[in-house]
C-alpha positions as CSV (number, residue, x, y, z in Angstrom):
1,X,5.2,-12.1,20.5
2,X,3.5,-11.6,17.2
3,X,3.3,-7.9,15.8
4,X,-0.5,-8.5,15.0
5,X,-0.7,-10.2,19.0
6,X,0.7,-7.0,20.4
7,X,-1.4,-4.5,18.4
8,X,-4.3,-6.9,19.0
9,X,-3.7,-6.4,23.2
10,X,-2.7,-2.6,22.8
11,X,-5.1,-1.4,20.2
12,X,-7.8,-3.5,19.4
13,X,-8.9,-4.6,22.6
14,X,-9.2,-1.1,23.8
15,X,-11.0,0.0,21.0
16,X,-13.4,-2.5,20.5
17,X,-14.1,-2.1,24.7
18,X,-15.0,1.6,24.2
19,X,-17.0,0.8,20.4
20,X,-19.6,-2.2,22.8
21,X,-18.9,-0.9,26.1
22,X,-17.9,-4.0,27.5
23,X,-17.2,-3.8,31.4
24,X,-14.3,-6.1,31.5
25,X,-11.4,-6.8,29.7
26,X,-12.3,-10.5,29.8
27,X,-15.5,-9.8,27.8
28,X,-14.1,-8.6,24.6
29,X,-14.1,-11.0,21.6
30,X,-10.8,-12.8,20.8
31,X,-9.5,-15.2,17.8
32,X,-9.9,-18.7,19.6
33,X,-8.6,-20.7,16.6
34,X,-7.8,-21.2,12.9
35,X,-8.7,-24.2,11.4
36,X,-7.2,-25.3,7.6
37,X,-8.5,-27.9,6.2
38,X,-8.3,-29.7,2.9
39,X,-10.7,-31.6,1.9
40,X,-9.2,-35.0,-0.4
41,X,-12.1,-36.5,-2.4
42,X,-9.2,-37.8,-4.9
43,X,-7.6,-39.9,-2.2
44,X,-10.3,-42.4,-2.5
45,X,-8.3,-43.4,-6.1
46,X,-4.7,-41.8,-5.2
47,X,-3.7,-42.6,-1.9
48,X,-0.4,-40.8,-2.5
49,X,-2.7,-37.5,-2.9
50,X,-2.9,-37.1,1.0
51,X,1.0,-37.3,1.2
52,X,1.3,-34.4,-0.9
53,X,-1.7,-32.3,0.8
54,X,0.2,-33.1,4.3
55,X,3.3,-31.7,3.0
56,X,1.4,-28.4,1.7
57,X,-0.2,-28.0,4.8
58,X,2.8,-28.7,7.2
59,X,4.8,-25.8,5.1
60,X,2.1,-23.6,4.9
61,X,1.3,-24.2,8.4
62,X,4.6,-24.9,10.2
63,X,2.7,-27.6,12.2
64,X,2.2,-31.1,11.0
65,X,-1.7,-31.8,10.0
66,X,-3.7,-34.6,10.6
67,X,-5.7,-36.8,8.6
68,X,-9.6,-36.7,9.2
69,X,-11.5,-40.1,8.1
70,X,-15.2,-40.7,7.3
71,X,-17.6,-41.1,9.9
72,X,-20.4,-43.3,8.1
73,X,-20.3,-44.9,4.6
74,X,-22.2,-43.2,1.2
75,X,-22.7,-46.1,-1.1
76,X,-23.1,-43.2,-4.1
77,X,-19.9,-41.7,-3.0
78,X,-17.9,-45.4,-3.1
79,X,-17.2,-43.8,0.5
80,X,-16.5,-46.2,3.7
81,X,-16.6,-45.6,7.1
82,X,-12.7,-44.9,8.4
83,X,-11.5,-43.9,5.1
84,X,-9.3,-41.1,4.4
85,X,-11.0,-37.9,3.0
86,X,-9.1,-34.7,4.5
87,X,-6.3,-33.5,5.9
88,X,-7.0,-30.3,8.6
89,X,-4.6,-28.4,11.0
90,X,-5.4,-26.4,13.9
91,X,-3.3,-23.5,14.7
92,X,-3.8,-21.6,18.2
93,X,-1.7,-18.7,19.8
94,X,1.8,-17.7,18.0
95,X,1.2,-20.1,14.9
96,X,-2.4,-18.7,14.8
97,X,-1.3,-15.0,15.1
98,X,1.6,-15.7,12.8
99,X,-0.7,-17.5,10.0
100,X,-2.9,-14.8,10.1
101,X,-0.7,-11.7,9.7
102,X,0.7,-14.2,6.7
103,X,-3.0,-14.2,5.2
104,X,-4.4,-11.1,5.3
105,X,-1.2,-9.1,4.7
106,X,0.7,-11.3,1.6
107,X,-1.9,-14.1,0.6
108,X,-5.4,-12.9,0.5
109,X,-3.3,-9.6,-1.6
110,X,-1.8,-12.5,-3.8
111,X,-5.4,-13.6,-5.1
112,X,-6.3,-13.3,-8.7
113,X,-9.6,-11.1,-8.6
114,X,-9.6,-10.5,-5.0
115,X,-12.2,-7.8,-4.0
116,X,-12.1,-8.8,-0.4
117,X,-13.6,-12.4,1.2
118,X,-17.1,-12.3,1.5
119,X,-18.8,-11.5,5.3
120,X,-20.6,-15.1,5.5
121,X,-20.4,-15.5,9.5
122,X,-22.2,-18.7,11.0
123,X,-24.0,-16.5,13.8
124,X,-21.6,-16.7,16.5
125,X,-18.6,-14.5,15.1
126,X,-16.4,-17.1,13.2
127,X,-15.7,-16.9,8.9
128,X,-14.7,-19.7,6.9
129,X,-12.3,-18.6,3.9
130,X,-12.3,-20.3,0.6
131,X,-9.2,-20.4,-1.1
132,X,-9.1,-22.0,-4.9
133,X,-5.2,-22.8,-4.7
134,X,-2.7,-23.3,-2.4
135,X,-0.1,-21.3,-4.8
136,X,-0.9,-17.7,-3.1
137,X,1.3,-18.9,-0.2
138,X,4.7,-18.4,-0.8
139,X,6.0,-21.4,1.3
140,X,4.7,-23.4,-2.3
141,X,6.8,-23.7,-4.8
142,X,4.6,-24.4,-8.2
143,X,7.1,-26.6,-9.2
144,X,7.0,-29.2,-6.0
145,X,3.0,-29.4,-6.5
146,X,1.1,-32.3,-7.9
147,X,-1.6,-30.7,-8.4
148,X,-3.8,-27.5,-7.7
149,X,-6.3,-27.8,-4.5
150,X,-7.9,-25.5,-2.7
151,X,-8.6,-24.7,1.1
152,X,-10.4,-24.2,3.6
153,X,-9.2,-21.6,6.4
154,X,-11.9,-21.3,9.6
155,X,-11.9,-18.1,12.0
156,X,-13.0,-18.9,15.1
157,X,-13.4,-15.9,17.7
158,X,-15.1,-15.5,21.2
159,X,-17.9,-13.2,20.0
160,X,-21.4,-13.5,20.7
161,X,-22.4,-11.9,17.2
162,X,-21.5,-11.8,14.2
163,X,-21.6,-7.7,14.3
164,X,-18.5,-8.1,17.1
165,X,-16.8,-10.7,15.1
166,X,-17.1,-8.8,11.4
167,X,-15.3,-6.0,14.1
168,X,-12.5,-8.0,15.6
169,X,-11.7,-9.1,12.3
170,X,-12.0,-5.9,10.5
171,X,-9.5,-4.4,13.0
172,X,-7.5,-6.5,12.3
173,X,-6.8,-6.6,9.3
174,X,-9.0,-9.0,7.4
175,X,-10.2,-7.5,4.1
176,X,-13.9,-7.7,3.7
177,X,-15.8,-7.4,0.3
178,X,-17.1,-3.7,0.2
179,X,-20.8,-4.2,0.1
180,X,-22.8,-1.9,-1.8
């Protein structure tokens, strides 16, 4: 079991119980998922460029990604329906818990300028994380990389609000931007 998965059952879960006065243990917000997801305009022209973003991912990740396709055409975009335009991986229990520890205690500290991610929740508890380079994870050796990309990294938690979510993740360990 993950060190941030045991604190997560012994600590936070108790803490967070007492802070909404939940009734049941069963009630209390959990991390569901984490989505990472590259997006791969540039494989439209380079069709080698998703080989590359699929061996990022799968070190980064430690799970091997799949590729996501267009739904409909854009005729502006030069964009047709089933081609390849991403590459996403979704992580759940000890990859998830693993990933996470990874992120908030080595990468997110890695990041030029980093004053904390900003607290942009979609209503229902879950964050989406911009990252501008892959290079913050140690798994990526700057040599081995074609070319800089950034990411996409998706929270997704049990909460009802975003006031229980910003919680769960604050307890955690995610670094918000200090707002003032």
């Amino acid at each position: 079991m993950q060190q941030l998965q045991a604190r997560y059952r012994d600590e936070i879960r108790s803490t967070l119980m007492e802070e909404f006065g939940y009734g049941n243990i069963m009630e209390v917000p959990a991390i569901k998922k984490i989505v990472v997801n590259v997006g791969a305009g540039e494989a439209l022209d380079n069709p080698k460029a998703l080989d590359y973003i699929v061996q990022d991912l799968e070190a980064i990740t430690g799970q091997h990604p799949i590729i996501t396709r267009a739904r409909k055409s854009i005729a502006s975009f030069k964009l047709r329906a089933g081609r390849a335009i991403g590459v996403k991986v979704t992580l759940r229990k000890d990859r998830m818990w693993a990933f996470l520890d990874r992120l908030c205690n080595v990468v997110l500290p890695r990041q030029r300028d980093f004053r904390g991610i900003p607290a942009a929740f979609d209503g229902h508890g879950n964050v989406t994380i911009g990252l501008r380079e892959q290079l913050a994870f140690p798994e990526i050796a700057y040599d081995k990389i074609d070319k800089i990309r950034g990411m996409e990294i998706s929270i997704v938690t049990s909460a009802r609000t975003d006031e229980e979510g910003r919680r769960l993740l604050e307890l955690i360990g995610v670094p918000f931007r200090q707002t003032s």
